[in-house]
SERO-4910 file (N, C-alpha, C, O; in steps of 0.05 Angstrom, whole numbers):
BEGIN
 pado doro    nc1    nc2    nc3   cac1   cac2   cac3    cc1    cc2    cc3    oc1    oc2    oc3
  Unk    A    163    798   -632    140    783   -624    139    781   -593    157    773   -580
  Unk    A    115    789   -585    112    785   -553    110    763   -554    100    750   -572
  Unk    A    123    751   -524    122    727   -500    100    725   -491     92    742   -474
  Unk    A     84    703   -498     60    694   -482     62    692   -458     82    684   -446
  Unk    A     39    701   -447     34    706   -411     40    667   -414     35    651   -432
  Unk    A     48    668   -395     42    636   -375     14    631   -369     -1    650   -362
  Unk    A      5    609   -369    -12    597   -363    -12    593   -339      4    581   -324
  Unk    A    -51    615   -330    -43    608   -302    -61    587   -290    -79    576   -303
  Unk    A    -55    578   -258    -57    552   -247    -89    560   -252    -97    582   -256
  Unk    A   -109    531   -250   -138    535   -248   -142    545   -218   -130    536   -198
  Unk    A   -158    561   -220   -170    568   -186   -179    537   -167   -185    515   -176
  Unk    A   -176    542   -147   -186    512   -132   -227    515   -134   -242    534   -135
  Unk    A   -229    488   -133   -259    482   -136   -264    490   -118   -246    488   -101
  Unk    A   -293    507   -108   -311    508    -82   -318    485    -77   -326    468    -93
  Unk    A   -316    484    -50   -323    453    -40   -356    454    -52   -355    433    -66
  Unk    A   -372    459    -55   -402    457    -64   -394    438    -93   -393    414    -94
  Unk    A   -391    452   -109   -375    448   -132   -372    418   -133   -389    402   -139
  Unk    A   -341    412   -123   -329    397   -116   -353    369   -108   -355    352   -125
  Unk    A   -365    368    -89   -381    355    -72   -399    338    -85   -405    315    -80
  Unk    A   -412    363   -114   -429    353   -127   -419    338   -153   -433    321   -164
  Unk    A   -390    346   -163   -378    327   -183   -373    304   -172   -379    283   -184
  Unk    A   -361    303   -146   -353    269   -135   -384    253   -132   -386    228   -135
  Unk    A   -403    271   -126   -429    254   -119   -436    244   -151   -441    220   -154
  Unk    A   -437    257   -166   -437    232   -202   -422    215   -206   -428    192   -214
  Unk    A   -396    225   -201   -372    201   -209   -375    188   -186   -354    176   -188
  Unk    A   -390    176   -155   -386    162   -142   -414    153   -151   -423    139   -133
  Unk    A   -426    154   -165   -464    142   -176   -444    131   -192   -431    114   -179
  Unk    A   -436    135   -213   -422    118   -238   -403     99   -224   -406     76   -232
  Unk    A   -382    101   -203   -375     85   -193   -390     56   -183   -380     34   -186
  Unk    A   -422     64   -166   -441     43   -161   -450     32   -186   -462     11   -182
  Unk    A   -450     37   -208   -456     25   -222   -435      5   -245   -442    -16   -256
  Unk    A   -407     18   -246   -397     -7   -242   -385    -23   -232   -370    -37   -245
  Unk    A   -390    -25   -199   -389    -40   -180   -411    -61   -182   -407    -78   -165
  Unk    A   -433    -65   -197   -446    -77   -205   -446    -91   -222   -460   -112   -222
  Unk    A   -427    -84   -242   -429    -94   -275   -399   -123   -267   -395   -146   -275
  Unk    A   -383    -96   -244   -360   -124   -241   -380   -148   -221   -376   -172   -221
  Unk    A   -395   -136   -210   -390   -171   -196   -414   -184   -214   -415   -208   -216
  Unk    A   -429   -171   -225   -445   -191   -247   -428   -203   -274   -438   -218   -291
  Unk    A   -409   -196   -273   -392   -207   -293   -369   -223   -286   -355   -235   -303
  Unk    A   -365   -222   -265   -335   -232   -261   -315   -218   -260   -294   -226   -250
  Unk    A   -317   -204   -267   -293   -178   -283   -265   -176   -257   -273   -169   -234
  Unk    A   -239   -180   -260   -221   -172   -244   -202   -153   -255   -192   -154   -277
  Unk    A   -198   -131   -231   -187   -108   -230   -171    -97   -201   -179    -92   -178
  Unk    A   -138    -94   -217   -116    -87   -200   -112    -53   -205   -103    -42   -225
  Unk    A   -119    -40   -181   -112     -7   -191    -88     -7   -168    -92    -13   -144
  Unk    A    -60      2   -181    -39      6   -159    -40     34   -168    -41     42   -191
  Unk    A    -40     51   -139    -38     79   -125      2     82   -119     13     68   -102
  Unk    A     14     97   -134     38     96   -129     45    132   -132     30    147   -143
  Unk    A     68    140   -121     61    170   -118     91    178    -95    107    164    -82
  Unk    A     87    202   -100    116    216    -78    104    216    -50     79    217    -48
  Unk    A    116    216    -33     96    224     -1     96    249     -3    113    265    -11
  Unk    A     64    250     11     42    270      7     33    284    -22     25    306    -28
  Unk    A     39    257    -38     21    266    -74     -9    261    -62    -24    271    -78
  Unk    A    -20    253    -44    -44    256    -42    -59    231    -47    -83    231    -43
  Unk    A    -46    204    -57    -61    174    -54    -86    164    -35   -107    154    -44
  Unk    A    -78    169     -4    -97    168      9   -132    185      7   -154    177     12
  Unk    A   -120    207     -2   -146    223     -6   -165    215    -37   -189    210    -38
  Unk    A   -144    215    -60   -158    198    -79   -163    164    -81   -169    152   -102
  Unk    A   -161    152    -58   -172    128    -39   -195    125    -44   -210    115    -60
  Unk    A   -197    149     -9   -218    146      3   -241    161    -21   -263    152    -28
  Unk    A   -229    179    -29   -260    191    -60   -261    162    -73   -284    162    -81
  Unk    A   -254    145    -77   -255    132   -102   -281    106    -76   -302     98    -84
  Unk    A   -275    101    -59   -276     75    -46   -299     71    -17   -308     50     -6
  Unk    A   -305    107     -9   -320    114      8   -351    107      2   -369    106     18
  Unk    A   -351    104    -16   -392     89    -26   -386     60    -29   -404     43    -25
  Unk    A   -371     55    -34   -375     32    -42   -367      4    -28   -353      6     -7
  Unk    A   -375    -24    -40   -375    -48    -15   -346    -49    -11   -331    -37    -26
  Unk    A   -336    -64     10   -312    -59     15   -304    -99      7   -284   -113      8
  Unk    A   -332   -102     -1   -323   -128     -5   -315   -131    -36   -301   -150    -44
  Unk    A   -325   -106    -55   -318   -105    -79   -292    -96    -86   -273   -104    -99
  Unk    A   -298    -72    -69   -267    -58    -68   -254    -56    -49   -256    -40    -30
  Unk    A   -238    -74    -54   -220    -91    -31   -183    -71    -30   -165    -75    -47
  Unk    A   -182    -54     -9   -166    -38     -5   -139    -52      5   -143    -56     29
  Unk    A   -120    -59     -1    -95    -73      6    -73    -53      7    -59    -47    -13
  Unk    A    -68    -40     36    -39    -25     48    -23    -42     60    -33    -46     82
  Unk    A     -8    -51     57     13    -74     76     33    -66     83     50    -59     67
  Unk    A     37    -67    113     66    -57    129     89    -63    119     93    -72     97
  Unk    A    103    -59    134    128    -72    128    130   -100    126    116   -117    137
  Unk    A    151   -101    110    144   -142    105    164   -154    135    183   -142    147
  Unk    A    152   -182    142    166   -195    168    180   -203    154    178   -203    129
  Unk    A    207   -216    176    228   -235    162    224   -261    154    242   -276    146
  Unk    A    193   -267    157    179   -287    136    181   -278    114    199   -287    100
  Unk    A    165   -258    104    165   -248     80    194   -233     66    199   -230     42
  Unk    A    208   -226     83    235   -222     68    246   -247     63    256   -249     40
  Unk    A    248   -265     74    263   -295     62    235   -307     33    242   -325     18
  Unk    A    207   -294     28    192   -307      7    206   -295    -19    221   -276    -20
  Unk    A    198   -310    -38    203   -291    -78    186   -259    -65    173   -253    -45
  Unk    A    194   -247    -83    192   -214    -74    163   -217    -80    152   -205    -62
  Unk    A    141   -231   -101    117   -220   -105    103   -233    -88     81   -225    -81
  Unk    A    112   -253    -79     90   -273    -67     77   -259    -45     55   -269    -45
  Unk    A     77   -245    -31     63   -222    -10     43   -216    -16     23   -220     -3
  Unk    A     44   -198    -49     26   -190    -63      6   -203    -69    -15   -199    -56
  Unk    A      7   -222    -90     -7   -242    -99    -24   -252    -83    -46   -254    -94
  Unk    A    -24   -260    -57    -42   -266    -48    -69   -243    -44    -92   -249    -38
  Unk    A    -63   -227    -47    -93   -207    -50   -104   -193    -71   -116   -172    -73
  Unk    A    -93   -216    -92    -97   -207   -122   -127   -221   -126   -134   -243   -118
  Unk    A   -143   -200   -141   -178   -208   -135   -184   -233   -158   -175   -244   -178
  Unk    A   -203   -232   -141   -230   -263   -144   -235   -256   -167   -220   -240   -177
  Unk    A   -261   -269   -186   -273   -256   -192   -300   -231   -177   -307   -233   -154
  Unk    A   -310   -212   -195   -319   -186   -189   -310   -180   -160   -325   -181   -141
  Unk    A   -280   -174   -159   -264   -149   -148   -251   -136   -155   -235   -145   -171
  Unk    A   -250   -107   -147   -234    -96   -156   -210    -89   -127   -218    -78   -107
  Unk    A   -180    -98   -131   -177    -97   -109   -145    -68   -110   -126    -70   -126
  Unk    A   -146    -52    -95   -130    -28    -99   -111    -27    -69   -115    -32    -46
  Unk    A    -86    -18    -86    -64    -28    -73    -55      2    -59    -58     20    -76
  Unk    A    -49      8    -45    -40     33    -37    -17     29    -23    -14     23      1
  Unk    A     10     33    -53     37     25    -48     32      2    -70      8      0    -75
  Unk    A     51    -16    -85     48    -40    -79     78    -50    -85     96    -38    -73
  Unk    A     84    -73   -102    110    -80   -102    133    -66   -118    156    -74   -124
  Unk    A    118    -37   -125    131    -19   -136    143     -8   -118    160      6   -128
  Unk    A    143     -7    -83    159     -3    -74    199     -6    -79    217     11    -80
  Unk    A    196    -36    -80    222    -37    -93    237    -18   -113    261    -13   -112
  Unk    A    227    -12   -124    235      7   -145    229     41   -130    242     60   -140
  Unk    A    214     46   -112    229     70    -98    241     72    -71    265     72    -65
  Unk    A    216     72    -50    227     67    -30    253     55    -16    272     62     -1
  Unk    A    244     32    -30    269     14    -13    290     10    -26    307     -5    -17
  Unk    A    294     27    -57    312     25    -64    336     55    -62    360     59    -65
  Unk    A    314     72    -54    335    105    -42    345    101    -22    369    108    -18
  Unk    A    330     87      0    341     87     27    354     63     27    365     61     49
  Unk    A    358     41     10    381     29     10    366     -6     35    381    -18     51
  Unk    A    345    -12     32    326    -29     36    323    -53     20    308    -72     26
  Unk    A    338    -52     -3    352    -77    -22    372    -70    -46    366    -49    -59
  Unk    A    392    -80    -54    412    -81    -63    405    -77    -89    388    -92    -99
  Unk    A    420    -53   -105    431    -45   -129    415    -69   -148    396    -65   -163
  Unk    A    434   -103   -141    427   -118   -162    398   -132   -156    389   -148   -172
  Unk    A    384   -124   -130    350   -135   -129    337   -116   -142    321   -122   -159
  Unk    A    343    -91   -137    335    -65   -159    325    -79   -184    302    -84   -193
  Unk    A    358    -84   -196    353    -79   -222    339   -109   -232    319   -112   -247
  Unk    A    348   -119   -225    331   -160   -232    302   -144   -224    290   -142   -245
  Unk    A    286   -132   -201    269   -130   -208    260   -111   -234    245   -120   -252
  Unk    A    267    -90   -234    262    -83   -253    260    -90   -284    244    -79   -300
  Unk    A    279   -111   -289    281   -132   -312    263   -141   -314    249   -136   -333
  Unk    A    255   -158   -293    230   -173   -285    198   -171   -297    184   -185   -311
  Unk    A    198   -143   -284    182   -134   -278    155   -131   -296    132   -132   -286
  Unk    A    163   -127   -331    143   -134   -352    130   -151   -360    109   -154   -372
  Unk    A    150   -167   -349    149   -203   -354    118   -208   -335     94   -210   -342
  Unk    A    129   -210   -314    111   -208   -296     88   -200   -289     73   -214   -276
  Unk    A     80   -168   -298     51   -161   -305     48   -168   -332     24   -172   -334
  Unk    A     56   -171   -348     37   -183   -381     35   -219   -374     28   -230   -395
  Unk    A     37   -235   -355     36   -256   -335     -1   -248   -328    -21   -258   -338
  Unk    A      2   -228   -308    -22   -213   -293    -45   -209   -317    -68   -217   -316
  Unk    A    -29   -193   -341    -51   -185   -354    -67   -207   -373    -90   -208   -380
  Unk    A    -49   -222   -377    -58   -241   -395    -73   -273   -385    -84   -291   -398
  Unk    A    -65   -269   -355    -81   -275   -334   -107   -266   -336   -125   -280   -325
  Unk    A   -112   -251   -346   -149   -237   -346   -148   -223   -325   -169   -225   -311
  Unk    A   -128   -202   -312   -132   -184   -298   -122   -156   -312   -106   -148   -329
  Unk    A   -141   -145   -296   -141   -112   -316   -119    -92   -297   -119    -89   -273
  Unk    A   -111    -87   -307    -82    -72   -290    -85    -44   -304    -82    -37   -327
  Unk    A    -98    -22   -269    -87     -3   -277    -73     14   -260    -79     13   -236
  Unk    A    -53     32   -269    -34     38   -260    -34     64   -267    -41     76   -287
  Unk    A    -18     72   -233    -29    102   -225     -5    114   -210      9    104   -192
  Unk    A     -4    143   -224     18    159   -205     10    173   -207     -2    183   -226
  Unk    A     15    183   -177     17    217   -162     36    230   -163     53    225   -145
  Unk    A     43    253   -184     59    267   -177     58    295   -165     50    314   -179
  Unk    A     65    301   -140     57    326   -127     92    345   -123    114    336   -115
  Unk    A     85    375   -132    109    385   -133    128    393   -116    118    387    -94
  Unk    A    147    403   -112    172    403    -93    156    417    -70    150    406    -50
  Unk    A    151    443    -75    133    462    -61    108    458    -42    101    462    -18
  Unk    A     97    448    -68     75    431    -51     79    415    -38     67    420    -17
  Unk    A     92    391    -35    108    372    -16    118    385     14    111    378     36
  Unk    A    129    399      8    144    408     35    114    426     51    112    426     75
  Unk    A     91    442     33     72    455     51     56    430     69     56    430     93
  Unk    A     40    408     52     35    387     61     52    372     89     40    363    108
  Unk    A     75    371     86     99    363    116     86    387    133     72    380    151
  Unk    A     89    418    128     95    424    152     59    423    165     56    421    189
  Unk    A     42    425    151     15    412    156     10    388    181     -2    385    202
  Unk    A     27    374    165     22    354    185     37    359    215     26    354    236
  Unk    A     60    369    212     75    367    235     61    387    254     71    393    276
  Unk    A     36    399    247     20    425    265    -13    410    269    -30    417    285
  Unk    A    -15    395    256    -41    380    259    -45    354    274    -44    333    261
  Unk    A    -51    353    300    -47    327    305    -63    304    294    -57    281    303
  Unk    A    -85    308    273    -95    291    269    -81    284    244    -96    268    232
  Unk    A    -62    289    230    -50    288    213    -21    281    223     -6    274    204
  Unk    A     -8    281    248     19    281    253     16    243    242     37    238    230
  Unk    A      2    224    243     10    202    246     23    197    217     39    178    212
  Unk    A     13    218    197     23    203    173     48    208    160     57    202    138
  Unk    A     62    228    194     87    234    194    109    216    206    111    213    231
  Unk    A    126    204    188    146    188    196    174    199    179    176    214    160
  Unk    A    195    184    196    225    185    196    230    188    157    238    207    144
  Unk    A    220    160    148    214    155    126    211    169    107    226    172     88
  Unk    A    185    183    111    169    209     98    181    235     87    179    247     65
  Unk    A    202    241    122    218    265    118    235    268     99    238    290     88
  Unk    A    255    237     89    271    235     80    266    243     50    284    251     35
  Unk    A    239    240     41    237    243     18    232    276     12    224    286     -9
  Unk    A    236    288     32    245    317     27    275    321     23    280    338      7
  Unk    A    293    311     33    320    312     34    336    298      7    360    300      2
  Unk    A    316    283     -6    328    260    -30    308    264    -43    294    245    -50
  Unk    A    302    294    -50    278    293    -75    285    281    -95    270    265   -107
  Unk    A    320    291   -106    323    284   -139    323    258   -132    309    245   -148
  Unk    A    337    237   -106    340    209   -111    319    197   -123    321    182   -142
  Unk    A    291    205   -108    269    197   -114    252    202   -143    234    188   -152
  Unk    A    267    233   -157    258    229   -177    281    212   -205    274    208   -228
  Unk    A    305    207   -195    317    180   -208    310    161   -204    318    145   -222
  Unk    A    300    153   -191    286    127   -184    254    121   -196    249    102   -212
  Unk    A    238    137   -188    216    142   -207    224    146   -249    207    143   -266
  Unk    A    242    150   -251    245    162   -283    250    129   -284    232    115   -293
  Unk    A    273    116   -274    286     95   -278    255     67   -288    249     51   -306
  Unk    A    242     80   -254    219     48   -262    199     57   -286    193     42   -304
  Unk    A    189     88   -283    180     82   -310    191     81   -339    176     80   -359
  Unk    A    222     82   -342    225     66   -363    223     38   -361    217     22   -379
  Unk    A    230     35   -341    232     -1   -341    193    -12   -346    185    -29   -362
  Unk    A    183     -2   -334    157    -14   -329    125      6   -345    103      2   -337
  Unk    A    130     19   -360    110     30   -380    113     26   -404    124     39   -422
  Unk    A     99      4   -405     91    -17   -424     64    -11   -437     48      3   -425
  Unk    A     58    -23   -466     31    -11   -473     12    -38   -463    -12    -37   -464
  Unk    A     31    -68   -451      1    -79   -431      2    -72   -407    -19    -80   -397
  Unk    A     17    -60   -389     13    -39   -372     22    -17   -372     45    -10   -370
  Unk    A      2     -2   -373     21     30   -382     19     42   -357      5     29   -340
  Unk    A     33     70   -348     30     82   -327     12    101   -336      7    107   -359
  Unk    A      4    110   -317    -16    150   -316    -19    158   -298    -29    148   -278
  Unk    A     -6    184   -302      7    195   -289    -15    227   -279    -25    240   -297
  Unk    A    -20    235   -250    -33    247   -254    -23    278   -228    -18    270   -206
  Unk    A    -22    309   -233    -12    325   -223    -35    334   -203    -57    345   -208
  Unk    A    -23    324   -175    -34    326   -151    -30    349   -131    -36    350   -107
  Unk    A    -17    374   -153    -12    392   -127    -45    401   -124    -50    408   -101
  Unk    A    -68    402   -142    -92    409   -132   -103    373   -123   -104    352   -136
  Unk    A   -110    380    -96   -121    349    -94   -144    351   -102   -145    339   -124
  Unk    A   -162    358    -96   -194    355   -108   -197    363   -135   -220    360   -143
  Unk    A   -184    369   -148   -180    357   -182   -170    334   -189   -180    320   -206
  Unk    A   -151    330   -177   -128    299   -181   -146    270   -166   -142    246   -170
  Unk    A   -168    283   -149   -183    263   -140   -208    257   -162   -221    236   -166
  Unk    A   -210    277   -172   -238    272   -185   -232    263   -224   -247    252   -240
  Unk    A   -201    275   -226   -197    263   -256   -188    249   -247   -177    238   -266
  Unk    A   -181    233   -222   -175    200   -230   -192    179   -229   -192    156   -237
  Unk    A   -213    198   -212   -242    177   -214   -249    173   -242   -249    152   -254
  Unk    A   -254    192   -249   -269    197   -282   -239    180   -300   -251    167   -316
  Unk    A   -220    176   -303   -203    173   -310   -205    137   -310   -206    128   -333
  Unk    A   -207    118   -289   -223     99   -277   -240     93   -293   -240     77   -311
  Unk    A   -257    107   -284   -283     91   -298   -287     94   -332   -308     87   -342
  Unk    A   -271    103   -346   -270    106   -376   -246     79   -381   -244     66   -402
  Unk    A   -233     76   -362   -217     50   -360   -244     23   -369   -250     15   -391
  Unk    A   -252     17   -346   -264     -5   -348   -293     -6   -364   -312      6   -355
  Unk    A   -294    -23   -389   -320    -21   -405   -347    -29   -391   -360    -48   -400
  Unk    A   -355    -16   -372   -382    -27   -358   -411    -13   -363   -414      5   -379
  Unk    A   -422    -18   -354   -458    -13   -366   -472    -19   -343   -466    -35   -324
  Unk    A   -493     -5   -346   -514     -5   -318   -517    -31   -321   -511    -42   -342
  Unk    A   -528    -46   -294   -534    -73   -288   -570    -63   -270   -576    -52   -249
  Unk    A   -587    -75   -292   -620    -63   -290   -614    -83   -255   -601   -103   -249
  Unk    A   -632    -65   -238   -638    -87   -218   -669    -91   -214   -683    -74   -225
  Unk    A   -680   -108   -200   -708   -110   -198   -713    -95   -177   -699    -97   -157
  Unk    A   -728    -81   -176   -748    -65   -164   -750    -74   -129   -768    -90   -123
  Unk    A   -737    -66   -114   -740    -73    -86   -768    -64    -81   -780    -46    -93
  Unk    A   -781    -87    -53   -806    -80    -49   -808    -86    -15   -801   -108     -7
  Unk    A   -816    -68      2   -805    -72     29   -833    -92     38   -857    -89     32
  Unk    A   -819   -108     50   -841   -130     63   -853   -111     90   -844    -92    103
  Unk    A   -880   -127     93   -888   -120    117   -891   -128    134   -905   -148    134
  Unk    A   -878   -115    167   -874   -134    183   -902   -156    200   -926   -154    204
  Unk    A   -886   -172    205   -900   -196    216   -906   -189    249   -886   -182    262
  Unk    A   -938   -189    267   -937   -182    289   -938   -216    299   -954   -219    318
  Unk    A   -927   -234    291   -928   -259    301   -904   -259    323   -881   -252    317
  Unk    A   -910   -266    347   -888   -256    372   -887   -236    381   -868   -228    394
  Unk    A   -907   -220    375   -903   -192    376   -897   -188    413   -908   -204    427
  Unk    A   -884   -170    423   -879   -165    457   -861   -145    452   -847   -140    433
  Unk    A   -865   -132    482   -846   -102    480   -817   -108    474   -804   -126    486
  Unk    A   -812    -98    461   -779   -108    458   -764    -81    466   -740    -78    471
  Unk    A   -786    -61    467   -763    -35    483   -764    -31    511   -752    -12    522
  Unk    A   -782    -53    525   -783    -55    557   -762    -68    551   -744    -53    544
  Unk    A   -755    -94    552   -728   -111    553   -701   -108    554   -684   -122    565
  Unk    A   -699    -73    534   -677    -65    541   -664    -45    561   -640    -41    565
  Unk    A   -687    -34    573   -686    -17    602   -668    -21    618   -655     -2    628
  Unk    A   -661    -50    627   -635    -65    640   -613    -68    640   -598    -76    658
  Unk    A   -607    -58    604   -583    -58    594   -572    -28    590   -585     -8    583
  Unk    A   -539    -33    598   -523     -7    595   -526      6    566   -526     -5    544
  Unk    A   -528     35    574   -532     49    546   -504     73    541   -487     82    557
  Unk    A   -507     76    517   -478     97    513   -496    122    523   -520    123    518
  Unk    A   -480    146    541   -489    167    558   -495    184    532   -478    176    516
  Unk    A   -514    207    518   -521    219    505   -509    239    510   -522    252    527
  Unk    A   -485    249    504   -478    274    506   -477    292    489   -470    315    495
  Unk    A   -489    281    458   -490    297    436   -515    310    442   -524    327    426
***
């Protein structure tokens, strides 16, 4: 019996292509950005992933139309030695949404369980207590009436290291190169014991993980949009019919003489 050929990789989308699938899934996005804040509806999406799986880019697709008051983006530095002396979640929590937000974490207290636990940023036994913890604590969240969903990037060895040397030749890209970053080329397997470890500890069926393969980013951006929005049960929200008023010449005076006096930006475009 012949050996089946391998399955080969899908070709990359033409940006045209591409452009025009994110422009539907970002219409379906406005629409239920609507349905949450007419409802109340609260929603936690944590972005968690290897450096350079590509989070930032499936971000900005997911978050670039829309209010920033709905979708409320939370990256947080390193914690101060305020927040290292607080309980480990309390940082978090505070930017856990209102009602109708959805608020998306890029990173969040899943750090502990990689980052800071390869490079040695908290101890063996904070590891693992969090990790214990840790179910307890989102079925807390979920049963709280918050919708938790939960997201990994996984991008491959290969691909990882082309993305580094990318950046280290691009300066508009060098910034998202750090000390940090590198390391996780040097401690791939740590990182992927550490990753196997939390998702046994923490893929649960009231929070499950999903998991999504980012070496094509503009696929991994657009099935996680679509991926998203089959998450949350929402429905167009009818709106009334905008109708533009017409302006009032009550006060009327030049208002573009008035500004003749004032400094202008030089037109160099």
């Amino acid at each position: 019996m012949k050996n089946k050929k391998k399955h080969d990789a899908k070709p990359r989308l033409k940006a045209k292509l591409y452009l025009k699938e994110l422009g539907k899934l970002q219409t379906e996005l406005a629409k239920l950005q609507d349905w949450v804040k007419a409802k109340g509806h609260r929603v936690i999406i944590i972005f968690e992933g290897r450096d350079a799986a590509g989070k930032g880019g499936v971000i900005r697709a997911l978050t670039e139309r829309m209010s920033p008051r709905v979708f409320r983006l939370v990256a947080l530095p390193a914690p101060s030695d305020r927040e290292k002396s607080q309980m480990y979640m309390q940082r978090y929590m505070r930017y856990f949404p209102s009602a109708g937000e959805v608020v998306i974490f890029d990173r969040s207290w899943y750090n502990r369980a990689g980052v800071e636990y390869v490079l040695g940023f908290c101890t063996k036994d904070q590891h693992d207590r969090f990790l214990e913890l840790l179910p307890v604590i989102e079925k807390f969240i979920v049963d709280g009436g918050i919708q938790l969903i939960k997201i990994w990037l996984e991008v491959g060895q290969e691909e990882q290291k082309k993305r580094f040397l990318k950046r280290i030749d691009d300066p508009m890209r060098q910034w998202k190169l750090s000390p940090t970053d590198l390391e996780s080329i040097r401690r791939w397997y740590e990182y992927s014991r550490a990753r196997d470890q939390m998702l046994d500890a923490s893929d649960k069926p009231h929070a499950p993980w999903h998991i999504v393969h980012s070496d094509d980013k503009e696929r991994a951006r657009l099935n996680t949009i679509d991926f998203i929005l089959k998450q949350i049960p929402y429905k167009e929200i009818r709106r009334d019919k905008v109708k533009l008023p017409k302006p009032s010449n009550k006060g009327k005076y030049d208002d573009k003489a008035s500004l003749k006096k004032r400094k202008f930006i030089p037109e160099k475009y």
